[in-house]
N, C-alpha and C positions, 0 to 999 in steps of 0.2 A: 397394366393389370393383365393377368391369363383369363384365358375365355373360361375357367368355372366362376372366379370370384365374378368374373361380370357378369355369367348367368347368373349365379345367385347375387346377386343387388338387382337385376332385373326382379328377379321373383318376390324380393322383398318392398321393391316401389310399386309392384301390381297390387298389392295392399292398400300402402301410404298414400299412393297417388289419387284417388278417390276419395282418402278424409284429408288431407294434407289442407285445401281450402278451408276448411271447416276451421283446422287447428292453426293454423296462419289468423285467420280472423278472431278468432277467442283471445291469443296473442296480443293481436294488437288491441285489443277492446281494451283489454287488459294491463296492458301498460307494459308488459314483461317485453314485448321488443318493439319496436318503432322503426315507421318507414313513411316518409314523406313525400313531397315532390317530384322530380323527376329524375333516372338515369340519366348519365353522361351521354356523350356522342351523339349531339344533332347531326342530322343529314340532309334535313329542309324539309320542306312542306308537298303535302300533295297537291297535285296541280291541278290550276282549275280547269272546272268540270269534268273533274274524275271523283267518284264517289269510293267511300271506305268498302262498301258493300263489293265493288267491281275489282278494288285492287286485292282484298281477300281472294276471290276466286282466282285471279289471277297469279296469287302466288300458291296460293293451291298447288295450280299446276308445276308448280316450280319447288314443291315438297317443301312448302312450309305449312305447319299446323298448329291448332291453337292452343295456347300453354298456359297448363292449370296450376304446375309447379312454380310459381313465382310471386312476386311480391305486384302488389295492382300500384301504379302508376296514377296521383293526381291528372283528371279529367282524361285516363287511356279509356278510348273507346276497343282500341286492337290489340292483343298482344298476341305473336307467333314465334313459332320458332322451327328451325329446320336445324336436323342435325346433320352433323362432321362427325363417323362414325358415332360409338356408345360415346365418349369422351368429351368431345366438343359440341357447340352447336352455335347457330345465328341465332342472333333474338330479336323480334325486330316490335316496336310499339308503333302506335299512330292513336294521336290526342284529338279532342272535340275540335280545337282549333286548326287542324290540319298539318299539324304537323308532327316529323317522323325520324326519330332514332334509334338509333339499333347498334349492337356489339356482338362481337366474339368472345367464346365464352366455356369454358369447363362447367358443363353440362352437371344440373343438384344431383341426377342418380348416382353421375358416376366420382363427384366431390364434392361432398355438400356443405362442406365447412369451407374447401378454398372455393368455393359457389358464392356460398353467402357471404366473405370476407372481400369478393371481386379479385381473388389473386387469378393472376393470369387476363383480366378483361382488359380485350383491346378495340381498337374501332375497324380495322380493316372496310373501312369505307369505299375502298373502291370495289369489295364483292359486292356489298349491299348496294353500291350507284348498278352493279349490274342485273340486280336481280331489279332491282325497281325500272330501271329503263323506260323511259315514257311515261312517266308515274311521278315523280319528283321533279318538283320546282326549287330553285334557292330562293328564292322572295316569298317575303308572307302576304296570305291575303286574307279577308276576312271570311274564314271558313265558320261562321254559325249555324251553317245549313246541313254540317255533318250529324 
């Protein structure tokens, strides 16, 4: 894309992006689209005695933020995302039970049909083992205390 059309779809999401939850949710009430469960690509669980509260801040620092553009995830208590230019981005969830998945991914502003269809989503897992570092376990444990 040239840098106007990508200004202008920025200018047009500084709009949408503020009702977009709203109309996601009417959506779904509604029966017109449907979304269950959970995305692909586990990565494991948060390790214990590290709290969701601490690994937010944490990636914080590491330019992820939290994403209102999306579909909500059965028992997500987290979802962020950091972008790869306007185009891309990491997405990363964490669930009540502790545990954590995440993808690469053609960003809704800037493709919102191959967004929603997952064309292009892949796991590139060993970014996300980097950015979580110290953070992620592979074994599950009983995380009800999140």
């Amino acid at each position: 894309m040239n840098i106007k059309f990508d200004s202008f779809i920025r200018f047009i999401w500084c709009f949408w992006a503020p009702i977009h939850p709203y109309i996601r949710n009417f959506l779904l009430y509604s029966h017109v689209v449907h979304h269950c469960g959970r995305q692909r690509y586990h990565l494991g669980y948060l390790k214990e005695g590290k709290t969701v509260r601490d690994l937010k801040k944490n990636l914080r620092r590491k330019r992820f933020w939290t994403c209102h553009i999306t579909w909500i995830d059965n028992n997500e208590v987290l979802n962020l995302r950091r972008f790869h230019g306007f185009q891309y981005q990491y997405h990363l969830r964490i669930f009540k039970d502790g545990e954590i998945r995440g993808h690469y991914e053609r960003t809704p502003e800037s493709h919102p049909i191959e967004h929603m269809k997952e064309i292009g989503m892949e796991t590139r897992r060993e970014d996300f083992l980097h950015f979580l570092d110290g953070w992620i376990s592979i074994s599950k444990r009983d995380r009800s205390h999140l």
